[in-house]
SEZABA-907001 format. One record per residue (C-alpha): x, y, z; residue in three letters. Coordinates in nm, 2 decimals, m for minus. Example, Ala and Ser with C-alpha at 12.3 -4.5 7.8 and 13.67 -1.06 7.14 Angstrom:
BEGIN
    east   north      up  res
    1.23   m0.45    0.78  ALA
    1.37   m0.11    0.71  SER
***
This chain:
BEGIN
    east   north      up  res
   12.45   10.11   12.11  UNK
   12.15   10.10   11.89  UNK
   12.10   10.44   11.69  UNK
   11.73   10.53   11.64  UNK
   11.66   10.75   11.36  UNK
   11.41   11.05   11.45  UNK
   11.24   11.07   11.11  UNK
   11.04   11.39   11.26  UNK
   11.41   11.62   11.28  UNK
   11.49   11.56   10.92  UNK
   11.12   11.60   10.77  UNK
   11.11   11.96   10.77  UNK
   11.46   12.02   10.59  UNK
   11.31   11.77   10.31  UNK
   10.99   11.93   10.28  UNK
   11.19   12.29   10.26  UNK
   11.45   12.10    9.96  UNK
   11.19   11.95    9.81  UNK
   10.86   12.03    9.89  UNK
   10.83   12.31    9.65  UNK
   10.89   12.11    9.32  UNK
   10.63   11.93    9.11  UNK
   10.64   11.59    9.25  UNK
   10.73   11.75    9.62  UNK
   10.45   11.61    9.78  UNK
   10.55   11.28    9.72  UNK
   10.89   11.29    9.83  UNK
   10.77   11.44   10.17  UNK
   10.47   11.21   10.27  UNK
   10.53   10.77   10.24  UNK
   10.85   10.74   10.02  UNK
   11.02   10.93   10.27  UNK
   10.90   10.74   10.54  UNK
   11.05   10.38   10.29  UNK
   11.35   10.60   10.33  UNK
   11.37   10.62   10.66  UNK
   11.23   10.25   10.77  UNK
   11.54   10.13   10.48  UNK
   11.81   10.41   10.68  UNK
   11.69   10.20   11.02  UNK
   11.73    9.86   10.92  UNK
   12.09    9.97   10.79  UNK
   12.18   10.14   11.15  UNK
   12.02    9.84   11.31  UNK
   12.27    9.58   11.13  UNK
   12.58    9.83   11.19  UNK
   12.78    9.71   10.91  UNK
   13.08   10.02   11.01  UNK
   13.15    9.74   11.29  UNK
   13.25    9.47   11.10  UNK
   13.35    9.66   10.77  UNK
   13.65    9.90   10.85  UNK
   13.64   10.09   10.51  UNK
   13.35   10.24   10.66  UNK
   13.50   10.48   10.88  UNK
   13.44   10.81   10.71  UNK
   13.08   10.97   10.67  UNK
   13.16   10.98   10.34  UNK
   13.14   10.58   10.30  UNK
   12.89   10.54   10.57  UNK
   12.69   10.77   10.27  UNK
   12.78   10.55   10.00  UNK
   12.70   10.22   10.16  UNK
   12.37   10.33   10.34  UNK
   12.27   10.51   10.00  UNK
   12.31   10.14    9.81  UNK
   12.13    9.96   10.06  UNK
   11.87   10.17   10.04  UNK
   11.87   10.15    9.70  UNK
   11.89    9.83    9.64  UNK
   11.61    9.74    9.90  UNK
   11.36   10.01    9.77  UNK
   11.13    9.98    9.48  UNK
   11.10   10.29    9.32  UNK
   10.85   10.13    9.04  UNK
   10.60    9.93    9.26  UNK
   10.26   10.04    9.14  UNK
   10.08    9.93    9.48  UNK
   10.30   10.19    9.64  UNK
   10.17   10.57    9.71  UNK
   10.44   10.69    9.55  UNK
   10.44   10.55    9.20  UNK
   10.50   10.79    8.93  UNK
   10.54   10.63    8.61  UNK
   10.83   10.89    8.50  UNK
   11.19   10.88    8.47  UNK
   11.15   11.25    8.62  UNK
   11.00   11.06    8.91  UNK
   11.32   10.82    8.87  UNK
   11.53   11.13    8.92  UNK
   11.40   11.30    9.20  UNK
   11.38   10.99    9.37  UNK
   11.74   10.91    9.34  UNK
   11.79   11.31    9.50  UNK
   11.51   11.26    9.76  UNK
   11.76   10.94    9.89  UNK
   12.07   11.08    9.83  UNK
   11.93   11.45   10.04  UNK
   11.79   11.18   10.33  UNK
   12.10   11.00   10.34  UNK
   12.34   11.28   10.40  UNK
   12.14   11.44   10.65  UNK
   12.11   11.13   10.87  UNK
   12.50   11.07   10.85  UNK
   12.57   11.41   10.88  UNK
   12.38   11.38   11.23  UNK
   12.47   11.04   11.33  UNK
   12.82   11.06   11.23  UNK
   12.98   11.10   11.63  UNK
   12.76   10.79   11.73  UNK
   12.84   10.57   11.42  UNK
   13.23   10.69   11.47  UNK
   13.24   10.58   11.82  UNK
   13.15   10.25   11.76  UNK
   13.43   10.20   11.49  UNK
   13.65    9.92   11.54  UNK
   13.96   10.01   11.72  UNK
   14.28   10.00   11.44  UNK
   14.55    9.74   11.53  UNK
***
C-alpha cells in the first residue's frame, strides 16, 4: 500500500507553530513543500519493510528526519528559501523536525501495518 502524504492537512498546524516568528513565512510557503516532496519519496521507498528496527514511530521519526536531511539543501542560494543565517539554520532544523512528527504521528497505523511480521 502506497501512503500519499496530504501536504494540505498538515499546512495549517505549521503555519499556526511557526507562522508567527520572523522567518515564518518561509517555513510555511516552498521549504515546506521540499519537506514534504523529501517525506514522500521516503514513504514511497518504505524502508520499515525491509528494516525491522523501524517499528516504533519513534524510529520511523528518526530515519525519515535523516533522509530528509540529508537530501535537502538548506544553503542552496537558487532556492526561495535561502537565508544566509544560522538562525535560518535553526528554524529549519525545527520546521523538519515539527513536519516530521506530524506526518508519523498520522501515518503511524498505515506504516505499522505493513511491518514485517516477527519470526
Amino acid at each position: 500500500m502506497a501512503i500519499q502524504i496530504d501536504k494540505e492537512m498538515f499546512k495549517d498546524r505549521v503555519r499556526q507553530n511557526f507562522g508567527r516568528r520572523k522567518y515564518g513565512d518561509m517555513a510555511c510557503g516552498d521549504y515546506q513543500d521540499e519537506i514534504y516532496n523529501l517525506a514522500q519519496e521516503w514513504f514511497d521507498k518504505e524502508p520499515w519493510k525491509e528494516d525491522p528496527s523501524l517499528d516504533t514511530p519513534r524510529e520511523c521519526r528518526i530515519d525519515m528526519k535523516r533522509y530528509i536531511k540529508d537530501n535537502i539543501d538548506i544553503d542552496d542560494e537558487e532556492k526561495a528559501w535561502f537565508v544566509p543565517s544560522f538562525i535560518w539554520v535553526w528554524l529549519a532544523q525545527q520546521v523538519i523536525v515539527f513536519i516530521v512528527r506530524l506526518i508519523v504521528e498520522y501515518y503511524w497505523d498505515d506504516i505499522f501495518q505493513e511491518l514485517p511480521a516477527e519470526s
